[in-house]
Backbone of each chain as ProteinMPNN parsed JSONL, in Angstrom:
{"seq_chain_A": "XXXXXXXXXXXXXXXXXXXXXXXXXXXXXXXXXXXXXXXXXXXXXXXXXXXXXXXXXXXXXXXXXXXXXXXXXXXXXXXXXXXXXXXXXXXXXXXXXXXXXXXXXXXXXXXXXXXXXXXXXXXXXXXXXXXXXXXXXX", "coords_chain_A": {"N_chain_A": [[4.639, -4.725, 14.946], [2.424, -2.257, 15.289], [0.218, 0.497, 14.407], [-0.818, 3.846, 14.756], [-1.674, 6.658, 12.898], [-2.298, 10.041, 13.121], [-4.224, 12.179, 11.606], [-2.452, 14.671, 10.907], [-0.367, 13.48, 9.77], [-1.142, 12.432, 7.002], [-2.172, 14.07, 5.89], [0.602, 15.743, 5.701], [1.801, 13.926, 4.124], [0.348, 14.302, 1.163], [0.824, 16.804, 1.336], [3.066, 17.509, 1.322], [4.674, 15.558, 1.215], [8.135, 13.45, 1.337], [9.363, 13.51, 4.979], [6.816, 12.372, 5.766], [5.508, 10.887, 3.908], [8.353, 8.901, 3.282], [8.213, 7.784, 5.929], [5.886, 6.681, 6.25], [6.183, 4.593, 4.172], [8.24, 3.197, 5.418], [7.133, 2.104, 7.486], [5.478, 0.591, 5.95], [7.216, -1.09, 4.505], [8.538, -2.457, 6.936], [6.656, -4.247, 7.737], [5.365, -3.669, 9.422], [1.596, -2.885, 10.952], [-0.632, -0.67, 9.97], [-3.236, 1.328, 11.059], [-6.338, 3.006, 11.397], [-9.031, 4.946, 11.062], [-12.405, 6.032, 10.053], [-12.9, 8.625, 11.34], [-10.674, 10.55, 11.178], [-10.054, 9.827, 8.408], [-12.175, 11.517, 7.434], [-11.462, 14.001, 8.668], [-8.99, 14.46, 7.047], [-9.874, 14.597, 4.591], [-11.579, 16.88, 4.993], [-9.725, 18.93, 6.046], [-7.577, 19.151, 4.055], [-9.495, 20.15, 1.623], [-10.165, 22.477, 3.204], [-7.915, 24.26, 2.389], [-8.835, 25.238, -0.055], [-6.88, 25.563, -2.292], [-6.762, 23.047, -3.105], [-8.592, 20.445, -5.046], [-11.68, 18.513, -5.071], [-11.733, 16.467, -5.617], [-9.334, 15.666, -5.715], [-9.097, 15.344, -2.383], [-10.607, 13.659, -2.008], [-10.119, 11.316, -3.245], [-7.297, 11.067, -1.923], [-7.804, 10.327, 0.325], [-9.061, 7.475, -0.085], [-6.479, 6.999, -1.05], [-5.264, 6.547, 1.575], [-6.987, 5.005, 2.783], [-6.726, 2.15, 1.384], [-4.122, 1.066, 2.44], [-4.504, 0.439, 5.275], [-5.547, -0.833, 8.112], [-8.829, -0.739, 8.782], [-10.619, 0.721, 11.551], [-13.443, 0.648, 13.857], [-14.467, 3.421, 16.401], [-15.243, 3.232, 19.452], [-17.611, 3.85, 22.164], [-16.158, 4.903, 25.438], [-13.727, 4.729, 28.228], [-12.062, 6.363, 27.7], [-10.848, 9.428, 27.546], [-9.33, 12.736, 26.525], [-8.573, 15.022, 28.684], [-7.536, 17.214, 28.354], [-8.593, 18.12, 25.651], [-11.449, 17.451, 24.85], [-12.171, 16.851, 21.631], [-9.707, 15.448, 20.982], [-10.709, 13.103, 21.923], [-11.475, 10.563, 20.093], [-9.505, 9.978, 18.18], [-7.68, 8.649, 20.387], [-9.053, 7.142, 21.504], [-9.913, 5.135, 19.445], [-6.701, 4.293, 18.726], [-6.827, 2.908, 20.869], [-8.246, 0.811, 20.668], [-7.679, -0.52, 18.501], [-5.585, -1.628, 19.487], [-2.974, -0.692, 19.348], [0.973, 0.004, 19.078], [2.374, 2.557, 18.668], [0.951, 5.757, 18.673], [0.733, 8.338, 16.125], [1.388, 11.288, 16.438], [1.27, 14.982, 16.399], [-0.334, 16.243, 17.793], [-0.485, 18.361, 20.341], [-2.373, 18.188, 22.815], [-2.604, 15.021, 22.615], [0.229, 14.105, 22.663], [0.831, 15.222, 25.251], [-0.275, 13.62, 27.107], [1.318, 10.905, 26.832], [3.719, 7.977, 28.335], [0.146, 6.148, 27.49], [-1.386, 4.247, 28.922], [-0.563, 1.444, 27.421], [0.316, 2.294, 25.259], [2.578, 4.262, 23.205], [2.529, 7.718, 22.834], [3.766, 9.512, 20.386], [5.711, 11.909, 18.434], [5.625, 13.184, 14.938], [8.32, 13.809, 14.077], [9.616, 12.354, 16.26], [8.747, 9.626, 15.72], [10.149, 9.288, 13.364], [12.554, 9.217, 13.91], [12.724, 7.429, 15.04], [12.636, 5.343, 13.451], [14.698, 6.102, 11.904], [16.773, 5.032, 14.271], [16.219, 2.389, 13.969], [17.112, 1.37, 11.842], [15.097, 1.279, 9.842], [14.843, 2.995, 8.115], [16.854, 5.324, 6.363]], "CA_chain_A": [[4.206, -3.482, 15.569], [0.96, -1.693, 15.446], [1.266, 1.545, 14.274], [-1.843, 4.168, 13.933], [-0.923, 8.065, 12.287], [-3.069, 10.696, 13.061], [-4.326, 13.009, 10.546], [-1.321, 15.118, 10.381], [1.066, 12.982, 9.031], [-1.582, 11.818, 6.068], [-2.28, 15.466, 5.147], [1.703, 16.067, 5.064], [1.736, 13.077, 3.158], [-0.787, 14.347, 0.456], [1.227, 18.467, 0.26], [4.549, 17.813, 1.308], [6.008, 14.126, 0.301], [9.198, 14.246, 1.947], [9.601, 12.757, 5.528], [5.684, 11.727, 6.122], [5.936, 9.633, 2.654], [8.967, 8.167, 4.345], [8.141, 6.847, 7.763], [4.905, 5.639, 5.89], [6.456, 3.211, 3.44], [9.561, 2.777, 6.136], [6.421, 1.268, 8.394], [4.758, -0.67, 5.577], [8.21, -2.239, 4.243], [8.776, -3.326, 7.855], [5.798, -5.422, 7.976], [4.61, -3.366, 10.695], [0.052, -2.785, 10.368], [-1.263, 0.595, 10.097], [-4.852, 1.278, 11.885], [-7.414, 4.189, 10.779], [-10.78, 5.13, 11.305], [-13.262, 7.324, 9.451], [-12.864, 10.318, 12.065], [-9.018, 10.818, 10.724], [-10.439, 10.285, 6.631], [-12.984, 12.639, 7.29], [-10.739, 14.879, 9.03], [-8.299, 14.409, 5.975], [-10.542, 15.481, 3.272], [-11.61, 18.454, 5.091], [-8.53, 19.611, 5.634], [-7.202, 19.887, 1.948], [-10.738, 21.232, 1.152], [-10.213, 23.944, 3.682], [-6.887, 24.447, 2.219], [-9.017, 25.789, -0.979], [-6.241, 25.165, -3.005], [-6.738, 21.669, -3.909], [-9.832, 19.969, -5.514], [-12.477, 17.696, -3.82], [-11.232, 15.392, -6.141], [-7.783, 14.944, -4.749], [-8.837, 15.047, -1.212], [-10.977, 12.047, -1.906], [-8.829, 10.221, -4.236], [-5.985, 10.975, -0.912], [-8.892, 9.268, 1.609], [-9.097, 6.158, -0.598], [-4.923, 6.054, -0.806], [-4.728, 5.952, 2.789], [-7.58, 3.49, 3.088], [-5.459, 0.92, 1.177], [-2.825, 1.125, 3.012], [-4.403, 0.868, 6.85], [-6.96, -1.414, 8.428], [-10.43, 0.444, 9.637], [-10.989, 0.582, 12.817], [-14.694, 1.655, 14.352], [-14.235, 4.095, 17.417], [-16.417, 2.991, 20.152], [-18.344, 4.144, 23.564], [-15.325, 4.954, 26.309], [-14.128, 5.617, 28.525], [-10.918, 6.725, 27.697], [-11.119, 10.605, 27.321], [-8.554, 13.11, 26.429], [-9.031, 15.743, 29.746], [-7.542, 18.932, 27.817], [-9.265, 18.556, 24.236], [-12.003, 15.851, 24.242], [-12.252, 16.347, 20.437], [-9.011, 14.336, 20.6], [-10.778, 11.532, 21.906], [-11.411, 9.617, 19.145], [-8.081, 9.427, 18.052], [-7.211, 8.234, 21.659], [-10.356, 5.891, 21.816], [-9.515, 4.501, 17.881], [-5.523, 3.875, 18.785], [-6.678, 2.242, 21.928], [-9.165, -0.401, 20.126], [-6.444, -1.009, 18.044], [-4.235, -2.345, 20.558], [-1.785, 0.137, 18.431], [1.938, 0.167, 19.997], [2.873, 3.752, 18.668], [0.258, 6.454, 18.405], [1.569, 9.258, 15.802], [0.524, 12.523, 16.103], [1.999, 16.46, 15.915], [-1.077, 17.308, 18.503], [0.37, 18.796, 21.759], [-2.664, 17.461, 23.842], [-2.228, 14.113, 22.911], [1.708, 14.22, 22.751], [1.142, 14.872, 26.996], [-0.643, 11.928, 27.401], [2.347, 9.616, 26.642], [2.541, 7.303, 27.205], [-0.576, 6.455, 27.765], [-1.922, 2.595, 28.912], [0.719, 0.439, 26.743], [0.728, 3.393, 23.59], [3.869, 5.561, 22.961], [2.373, 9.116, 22.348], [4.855, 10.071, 19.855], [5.462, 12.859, 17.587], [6.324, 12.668, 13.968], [9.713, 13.741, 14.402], [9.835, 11.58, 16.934], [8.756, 8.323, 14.708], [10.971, 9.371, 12.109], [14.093, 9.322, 13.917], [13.079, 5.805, 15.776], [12.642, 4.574, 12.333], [15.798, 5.926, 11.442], [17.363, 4.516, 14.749], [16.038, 0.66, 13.991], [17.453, 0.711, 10.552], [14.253, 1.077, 9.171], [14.549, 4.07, 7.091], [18.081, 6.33, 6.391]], "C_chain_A": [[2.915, -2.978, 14.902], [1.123, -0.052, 15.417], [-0.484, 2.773, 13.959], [-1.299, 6.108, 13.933], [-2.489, 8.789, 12.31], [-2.814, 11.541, 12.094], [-3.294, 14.283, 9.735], [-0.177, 14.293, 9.468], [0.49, 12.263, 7.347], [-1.676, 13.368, 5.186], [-0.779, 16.21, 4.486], [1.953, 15.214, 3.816], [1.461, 13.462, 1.509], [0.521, 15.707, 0.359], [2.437, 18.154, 0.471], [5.494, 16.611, 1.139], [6.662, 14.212, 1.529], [9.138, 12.911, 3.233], [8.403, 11.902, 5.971], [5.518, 10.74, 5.095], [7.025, 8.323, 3.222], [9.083, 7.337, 5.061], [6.731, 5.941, 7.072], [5.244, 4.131, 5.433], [7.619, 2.816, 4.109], [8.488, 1.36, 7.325], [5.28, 0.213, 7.616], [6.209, -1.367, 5.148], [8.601, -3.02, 5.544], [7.89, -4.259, 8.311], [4.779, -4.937, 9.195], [2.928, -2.741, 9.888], [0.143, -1.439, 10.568], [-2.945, 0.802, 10.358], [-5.441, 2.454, 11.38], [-8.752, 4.518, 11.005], [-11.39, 5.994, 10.358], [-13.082, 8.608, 9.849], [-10.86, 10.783, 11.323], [-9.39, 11.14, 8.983], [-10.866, 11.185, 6.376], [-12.438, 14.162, 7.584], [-9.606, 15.305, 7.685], [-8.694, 14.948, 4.8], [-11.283, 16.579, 3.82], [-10.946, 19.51, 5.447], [-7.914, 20.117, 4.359], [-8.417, 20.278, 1.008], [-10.449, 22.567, 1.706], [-9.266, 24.569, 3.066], [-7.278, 25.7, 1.216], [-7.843, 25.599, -2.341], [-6.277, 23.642, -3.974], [-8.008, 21.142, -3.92], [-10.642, 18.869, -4.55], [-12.214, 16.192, -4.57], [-9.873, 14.876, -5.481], [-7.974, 14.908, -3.09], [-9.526, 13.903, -1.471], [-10.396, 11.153, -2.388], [-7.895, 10.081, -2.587], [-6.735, 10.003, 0.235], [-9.036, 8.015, 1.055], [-7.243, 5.748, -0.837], [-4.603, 5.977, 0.131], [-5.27, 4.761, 3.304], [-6.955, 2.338, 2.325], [-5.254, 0.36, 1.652], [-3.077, 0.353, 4.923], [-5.698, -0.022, 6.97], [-8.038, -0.468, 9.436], [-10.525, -0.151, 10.662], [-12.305, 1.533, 13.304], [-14.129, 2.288, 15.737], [-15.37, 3.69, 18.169], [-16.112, 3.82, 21.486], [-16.676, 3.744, 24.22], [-14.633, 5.731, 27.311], [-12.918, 6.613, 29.173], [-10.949, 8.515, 27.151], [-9.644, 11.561, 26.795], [-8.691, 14.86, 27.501], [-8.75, 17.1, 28.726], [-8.286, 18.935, 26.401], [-10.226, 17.217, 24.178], [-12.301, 15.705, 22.466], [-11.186, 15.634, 19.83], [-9.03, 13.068, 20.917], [-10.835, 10.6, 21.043], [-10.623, 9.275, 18.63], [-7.599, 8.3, 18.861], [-8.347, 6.983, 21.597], [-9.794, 4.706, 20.39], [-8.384, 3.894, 18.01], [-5.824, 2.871, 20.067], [-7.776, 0.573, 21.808], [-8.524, -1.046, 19.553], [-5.892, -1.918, 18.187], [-2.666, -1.798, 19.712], [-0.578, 0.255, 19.543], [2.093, 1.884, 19.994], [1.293, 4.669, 18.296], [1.046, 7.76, 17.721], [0.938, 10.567, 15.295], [1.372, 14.1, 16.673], [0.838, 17.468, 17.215], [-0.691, 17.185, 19.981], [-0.584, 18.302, 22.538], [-2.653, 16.225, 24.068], [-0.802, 13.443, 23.255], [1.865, 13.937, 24.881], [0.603, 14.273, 27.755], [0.309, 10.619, 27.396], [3.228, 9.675, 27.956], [1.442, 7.017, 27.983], [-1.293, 4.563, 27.057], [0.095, 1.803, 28.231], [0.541, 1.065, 25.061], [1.578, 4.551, 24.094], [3.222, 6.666, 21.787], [3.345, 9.819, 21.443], [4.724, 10.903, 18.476], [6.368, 12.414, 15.459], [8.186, 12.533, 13.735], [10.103, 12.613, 15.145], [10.165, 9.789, 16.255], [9.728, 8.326, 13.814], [12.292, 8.977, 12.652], [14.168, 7.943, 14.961], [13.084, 4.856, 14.775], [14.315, 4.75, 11.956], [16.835, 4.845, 12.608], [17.186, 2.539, 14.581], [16.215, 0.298, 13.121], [16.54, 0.859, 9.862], [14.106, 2.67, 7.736], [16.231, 4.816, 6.871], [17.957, 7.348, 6.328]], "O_chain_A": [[2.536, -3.523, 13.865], [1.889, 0.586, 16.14], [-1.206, 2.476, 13.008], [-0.68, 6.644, 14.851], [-3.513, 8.361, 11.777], [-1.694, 11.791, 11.649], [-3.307, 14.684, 8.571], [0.646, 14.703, 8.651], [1.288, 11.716, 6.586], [-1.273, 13.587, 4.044], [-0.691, 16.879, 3.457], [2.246, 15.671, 2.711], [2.221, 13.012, 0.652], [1.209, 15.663, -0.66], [3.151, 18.626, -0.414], [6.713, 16.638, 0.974], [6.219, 14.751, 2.544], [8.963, 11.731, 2.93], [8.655, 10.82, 6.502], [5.369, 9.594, 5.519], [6.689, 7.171, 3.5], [9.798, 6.335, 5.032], [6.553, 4.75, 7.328], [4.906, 3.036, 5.884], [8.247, 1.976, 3.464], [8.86, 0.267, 7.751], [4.525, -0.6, 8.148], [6.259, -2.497, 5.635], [8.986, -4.178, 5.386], [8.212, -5.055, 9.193], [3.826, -5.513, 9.718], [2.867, -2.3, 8.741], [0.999, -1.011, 11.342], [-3.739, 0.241, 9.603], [-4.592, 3.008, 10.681], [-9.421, 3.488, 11.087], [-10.616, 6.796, 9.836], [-13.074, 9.582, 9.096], [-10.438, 11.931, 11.46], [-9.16, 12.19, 8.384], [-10.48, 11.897, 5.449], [-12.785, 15.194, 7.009], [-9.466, 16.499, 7.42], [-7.995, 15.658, 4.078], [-11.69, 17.352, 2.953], [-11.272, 20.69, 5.31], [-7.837, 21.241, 3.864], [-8.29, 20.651, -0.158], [-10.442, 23.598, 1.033], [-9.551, 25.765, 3.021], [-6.69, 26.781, 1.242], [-8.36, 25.505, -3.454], [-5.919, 23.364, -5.118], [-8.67, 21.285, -2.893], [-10.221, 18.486, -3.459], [-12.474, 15.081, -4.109], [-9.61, 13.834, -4.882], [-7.023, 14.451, -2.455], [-8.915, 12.912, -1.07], [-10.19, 10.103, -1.78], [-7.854, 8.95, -2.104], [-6.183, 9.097, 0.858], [-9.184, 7.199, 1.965], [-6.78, 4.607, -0.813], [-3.543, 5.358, 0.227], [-4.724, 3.845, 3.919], [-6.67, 1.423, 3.097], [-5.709, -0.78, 1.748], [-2.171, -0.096, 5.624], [-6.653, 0.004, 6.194], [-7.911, 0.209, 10.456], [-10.529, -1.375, 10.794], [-12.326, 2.761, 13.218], [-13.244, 1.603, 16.25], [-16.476, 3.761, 17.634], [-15.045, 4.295, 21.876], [-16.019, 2.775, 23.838], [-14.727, 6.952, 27.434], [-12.748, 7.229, 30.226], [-11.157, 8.549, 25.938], [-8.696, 10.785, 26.682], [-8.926, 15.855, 26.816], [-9.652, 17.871, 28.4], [-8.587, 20.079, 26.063], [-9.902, 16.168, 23.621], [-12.614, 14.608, 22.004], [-11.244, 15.198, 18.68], [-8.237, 12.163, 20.656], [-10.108, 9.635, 21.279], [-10.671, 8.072, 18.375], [-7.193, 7.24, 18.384], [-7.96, 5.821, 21.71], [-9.349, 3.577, 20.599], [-8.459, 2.763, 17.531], [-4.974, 1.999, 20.25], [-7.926, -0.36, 22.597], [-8.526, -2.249, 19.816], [-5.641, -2.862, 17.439], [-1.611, -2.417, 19.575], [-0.864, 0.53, 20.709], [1.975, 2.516, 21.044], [0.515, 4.057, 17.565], [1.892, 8.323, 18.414], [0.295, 10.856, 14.286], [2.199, 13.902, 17.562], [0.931, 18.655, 17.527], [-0.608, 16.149, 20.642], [0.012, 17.677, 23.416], [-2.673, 15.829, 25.234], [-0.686, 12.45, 23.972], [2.489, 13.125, 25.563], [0.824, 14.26, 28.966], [0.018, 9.531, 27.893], [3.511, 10.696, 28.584], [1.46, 7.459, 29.132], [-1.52, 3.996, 25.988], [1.273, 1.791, 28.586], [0.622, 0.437, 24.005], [1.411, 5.405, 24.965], [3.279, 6.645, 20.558], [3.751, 10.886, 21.904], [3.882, 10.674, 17.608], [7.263, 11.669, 15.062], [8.947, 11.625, 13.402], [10.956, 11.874, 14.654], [11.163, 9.068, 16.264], [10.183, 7.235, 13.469], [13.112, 8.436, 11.91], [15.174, 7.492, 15.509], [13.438, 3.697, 14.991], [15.064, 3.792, 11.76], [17.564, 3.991, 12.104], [17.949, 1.687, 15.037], [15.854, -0.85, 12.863], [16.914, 0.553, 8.73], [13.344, 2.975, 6.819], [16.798, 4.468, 7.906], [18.938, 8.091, 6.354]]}, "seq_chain_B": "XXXXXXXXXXXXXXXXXXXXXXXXXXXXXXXXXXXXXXXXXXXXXXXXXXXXXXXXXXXXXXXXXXX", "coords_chain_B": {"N_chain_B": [[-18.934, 10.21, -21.314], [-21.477, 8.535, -21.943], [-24.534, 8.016, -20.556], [-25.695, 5.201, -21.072], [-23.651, 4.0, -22.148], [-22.495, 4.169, -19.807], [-24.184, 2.494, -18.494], [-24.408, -0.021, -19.889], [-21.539, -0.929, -19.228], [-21.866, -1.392, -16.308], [-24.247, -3.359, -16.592], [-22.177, -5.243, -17.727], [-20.178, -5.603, -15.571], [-21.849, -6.667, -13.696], [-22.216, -9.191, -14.658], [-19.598, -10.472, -13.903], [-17.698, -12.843, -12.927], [-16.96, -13.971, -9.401], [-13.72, -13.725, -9.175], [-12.765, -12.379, -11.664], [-14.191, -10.308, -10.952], [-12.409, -9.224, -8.699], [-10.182, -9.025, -9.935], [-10.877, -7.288, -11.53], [-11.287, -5.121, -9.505], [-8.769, -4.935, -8.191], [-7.496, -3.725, -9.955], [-9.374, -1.64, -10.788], [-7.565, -0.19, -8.622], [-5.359, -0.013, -8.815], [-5.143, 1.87, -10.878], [-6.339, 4.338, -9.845], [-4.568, 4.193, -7.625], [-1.982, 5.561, -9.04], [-3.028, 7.737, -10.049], [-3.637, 9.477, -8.093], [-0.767, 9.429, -7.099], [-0.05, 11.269, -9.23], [-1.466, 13.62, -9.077], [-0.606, 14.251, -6.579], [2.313, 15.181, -6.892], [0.991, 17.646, -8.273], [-0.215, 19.113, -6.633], [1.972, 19.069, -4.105], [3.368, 20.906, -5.302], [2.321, 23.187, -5.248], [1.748, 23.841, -2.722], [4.677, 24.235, -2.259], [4.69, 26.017, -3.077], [2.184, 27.91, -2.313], [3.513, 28.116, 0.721], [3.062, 26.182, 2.673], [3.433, 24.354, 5.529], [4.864, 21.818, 7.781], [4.127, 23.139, 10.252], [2.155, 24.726, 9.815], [0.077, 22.837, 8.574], [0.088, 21.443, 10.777], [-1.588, 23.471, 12.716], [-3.524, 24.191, 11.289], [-5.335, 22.038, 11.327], [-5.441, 21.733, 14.047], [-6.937, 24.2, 14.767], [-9.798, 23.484, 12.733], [-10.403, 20.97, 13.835], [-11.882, 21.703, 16.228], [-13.718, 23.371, 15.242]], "CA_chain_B": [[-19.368, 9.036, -21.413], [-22.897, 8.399, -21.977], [-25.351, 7.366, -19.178], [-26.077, 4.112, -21.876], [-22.293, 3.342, -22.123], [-22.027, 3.732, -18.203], [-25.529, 1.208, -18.11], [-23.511, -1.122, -20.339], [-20.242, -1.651, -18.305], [-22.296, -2.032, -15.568], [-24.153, -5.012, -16.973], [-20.886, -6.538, -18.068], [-19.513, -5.462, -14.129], [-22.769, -7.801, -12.892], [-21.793, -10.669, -14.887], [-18.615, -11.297, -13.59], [-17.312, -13.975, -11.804], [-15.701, -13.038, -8.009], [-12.702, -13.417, -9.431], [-13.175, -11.398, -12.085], [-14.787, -8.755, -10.205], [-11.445, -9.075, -7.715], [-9.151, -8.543, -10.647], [-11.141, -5.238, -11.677], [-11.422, -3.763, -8.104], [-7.238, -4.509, -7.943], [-7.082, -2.545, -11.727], [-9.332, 0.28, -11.0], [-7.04, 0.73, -6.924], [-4.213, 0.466, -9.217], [-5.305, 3.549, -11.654], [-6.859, 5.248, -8.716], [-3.284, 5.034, -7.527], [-1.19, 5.788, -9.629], [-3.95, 9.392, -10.448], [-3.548, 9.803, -7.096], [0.376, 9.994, -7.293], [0.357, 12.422, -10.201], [-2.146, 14.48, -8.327], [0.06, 14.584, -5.527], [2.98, 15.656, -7.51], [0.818, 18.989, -8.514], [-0.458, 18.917, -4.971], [3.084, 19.489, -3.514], [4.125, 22.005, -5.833], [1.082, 24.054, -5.071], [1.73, 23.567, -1.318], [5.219, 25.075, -1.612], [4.192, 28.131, -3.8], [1.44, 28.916, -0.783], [4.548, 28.163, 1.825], [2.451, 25.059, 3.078], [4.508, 23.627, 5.58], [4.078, 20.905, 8.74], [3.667, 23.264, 11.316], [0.907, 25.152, 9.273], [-0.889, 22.176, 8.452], [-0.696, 20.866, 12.389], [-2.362, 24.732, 12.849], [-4.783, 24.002, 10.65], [-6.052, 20.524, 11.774], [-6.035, 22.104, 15.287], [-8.62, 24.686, 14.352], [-10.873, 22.236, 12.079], [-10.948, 19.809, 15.176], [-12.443, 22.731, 17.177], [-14.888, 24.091, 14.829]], "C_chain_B": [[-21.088, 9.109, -21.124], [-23.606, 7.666, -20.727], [-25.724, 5.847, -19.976], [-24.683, 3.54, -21.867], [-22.255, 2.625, -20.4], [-22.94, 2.325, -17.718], [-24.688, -0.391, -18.345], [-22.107, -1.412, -19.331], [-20.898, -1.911, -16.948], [-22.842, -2.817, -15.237], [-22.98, -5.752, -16.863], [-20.458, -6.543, -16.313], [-20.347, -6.911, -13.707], [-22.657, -8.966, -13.138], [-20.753, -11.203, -14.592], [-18.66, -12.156, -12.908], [-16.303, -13.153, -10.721], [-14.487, -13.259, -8.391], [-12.23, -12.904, -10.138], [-12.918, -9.859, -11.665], [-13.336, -8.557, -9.404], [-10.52, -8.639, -8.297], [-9.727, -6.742, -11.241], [-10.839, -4.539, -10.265], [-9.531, -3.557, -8.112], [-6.906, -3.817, -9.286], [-7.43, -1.497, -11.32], [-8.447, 0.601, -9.419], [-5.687, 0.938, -7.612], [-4.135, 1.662, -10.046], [-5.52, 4.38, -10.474], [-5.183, 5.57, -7.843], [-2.114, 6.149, -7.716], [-1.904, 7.565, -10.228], [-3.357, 9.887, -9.2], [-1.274, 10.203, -6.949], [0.743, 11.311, -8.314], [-0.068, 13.699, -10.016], [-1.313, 15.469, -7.203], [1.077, 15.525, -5.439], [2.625, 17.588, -7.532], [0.738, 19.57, -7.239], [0.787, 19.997, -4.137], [3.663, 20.886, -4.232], [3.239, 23.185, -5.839], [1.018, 24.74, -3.934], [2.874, 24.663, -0.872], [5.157, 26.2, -2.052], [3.479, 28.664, -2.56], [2.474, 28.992, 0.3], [3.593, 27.258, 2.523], [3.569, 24.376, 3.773], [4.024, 22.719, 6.971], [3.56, 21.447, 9.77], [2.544, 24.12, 11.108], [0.098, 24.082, 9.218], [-1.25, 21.511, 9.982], [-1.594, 22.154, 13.026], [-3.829, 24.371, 12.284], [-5.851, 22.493, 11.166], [-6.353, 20.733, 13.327], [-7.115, 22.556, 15.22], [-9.754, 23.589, 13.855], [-10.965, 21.339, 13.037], [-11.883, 20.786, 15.914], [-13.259, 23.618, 16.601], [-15.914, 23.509, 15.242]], "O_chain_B": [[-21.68, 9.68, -20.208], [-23.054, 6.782, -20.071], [-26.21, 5.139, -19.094], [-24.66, 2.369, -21.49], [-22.114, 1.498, -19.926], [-22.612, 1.436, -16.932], [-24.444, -1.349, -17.611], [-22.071, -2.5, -18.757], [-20.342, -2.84, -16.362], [-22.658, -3.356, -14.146], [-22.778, -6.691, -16.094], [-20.451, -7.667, -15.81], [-19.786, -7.977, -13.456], [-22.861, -9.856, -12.312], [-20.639, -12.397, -14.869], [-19.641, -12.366, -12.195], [-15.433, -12.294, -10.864], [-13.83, -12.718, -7.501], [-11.073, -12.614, -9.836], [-12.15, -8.911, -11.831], [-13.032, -7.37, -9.516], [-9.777, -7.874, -7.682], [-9.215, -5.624, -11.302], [-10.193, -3.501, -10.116], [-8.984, -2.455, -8.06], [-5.765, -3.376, -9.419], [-6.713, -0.499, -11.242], [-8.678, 1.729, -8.985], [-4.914, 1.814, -7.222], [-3.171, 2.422, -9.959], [-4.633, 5.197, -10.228], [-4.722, 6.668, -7.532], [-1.602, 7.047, -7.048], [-1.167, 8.402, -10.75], [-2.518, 10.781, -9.312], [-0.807, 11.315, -6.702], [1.643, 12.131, -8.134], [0.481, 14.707, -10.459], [-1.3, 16.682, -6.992], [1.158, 16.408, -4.585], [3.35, 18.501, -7.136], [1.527, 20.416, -6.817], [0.661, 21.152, -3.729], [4.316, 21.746, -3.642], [3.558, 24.158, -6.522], [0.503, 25.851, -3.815], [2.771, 25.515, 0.011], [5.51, 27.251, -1.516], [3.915, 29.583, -1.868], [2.382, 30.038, 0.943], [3.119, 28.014, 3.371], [4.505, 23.873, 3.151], [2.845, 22.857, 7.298], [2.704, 20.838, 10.412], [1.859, 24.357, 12.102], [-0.884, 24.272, 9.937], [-2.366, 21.158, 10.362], [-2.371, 21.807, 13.915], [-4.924, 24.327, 12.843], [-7.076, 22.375, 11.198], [-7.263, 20.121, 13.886], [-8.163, 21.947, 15.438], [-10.462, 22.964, 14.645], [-12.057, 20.779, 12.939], [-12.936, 20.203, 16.17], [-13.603, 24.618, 17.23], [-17.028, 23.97, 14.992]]}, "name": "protein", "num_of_chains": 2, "seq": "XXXXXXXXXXXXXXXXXXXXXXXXXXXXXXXXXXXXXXXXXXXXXXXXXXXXXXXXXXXXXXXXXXXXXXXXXXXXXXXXXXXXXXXXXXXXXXXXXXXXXXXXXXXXXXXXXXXXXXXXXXXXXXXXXXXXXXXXXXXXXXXXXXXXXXXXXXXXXXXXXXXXXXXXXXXXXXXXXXXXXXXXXXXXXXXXXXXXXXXXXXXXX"}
């Protein structure tokens, strides 16, 4: 499986551990790939900048532990759009270069896109509890 | 660390051999890790003092998309 996590679930990752930690290492012990782009990193370290709370040191340090983990993917020219928020195209354009099965994301305009081509729009909750249903996590 | 120290390890960096060089880059992703976990640690406990929680941070990543 083919698996790409939008910026929410890297940022929970980073303040709250817990079930986004989880489904991460539930979807690298299953062998399944993880996909990424720059627009999600970038999005990632200016999130826990805006936060003010946490240093520019740990959001970049957190943008190099997801790159690890996830193969880069460039976002290209398409002409795959997202009609209610096009600043969620690139997500949508990035998961769809991919050839990603699950797309995982917490944002309500891409959520009512699913699914959407041959990608399951699905929410973290959502992932979490198909991980739990395939054995892959408890 | 001195800008003359930093000169020096970066000679020695240039002389490696790629395999070498392949065993440093997997040393310093393993420190860079392992900072990065201890970070995280404070991170979280920072997160729930403010009341940092998932449906704040999907709030927040809404806005910042739309600035």
């Amino acid at each position: 499986m083919k698996v790409f996590f939008d910026t929410n679930v890297y940022v929970a990752e980073a303040l709250l551990g817990q079930s986004a930690t989880a489904m991460i290492d539930a979807t690298i012990s299953a062998g399944w790939r993880i996909f990424c782009t720059d627009y999600v990193l970038d999005e990632l370290e200016r999130v826990l900048t805006d936060y003010r709370h946490f240093s520019n040191r740990f959001a970049n340090r957190s943008r190099r532990h997801v790159a690890r983990r996830c193969q880069l993917v460039k976002a290209a020219n398409s002409r795959h759009q997202v009609p209610k928020d096009p600043k969620d195209s690139p997500i949508l354009v990035t998961a769809i270069v991919a050839g990603v099965d699950f797309l995982v994301t917490n944002d309500t305009h891409l959520l009512s896109m699913n699914p959407y081509e041959s990608i399951r729009i699905i929410s973290m909750t959502g992932y979490y509890e198909l991980l739990v249903a395939q054995g892959l996590l408890q | 660390m001195s800008q003359v120290a930093v000169e020096n390890i970066i000679r020695e960096i240039a002389a490696l051999t790629e395999e070498e060089r392949e065993q440093l880059e997997t040393r310093l992703a393993e420190i860079d890790e392992a900072k990065w976990l201890e970070e995280a640690v404070e991170a979280r406990r920072i997160a729930g003092a403010a009341g940092i929680d998932q449906s704040n941070i999907d709030q927040v990543i809404e806005r910042l998309r739309h600035q």
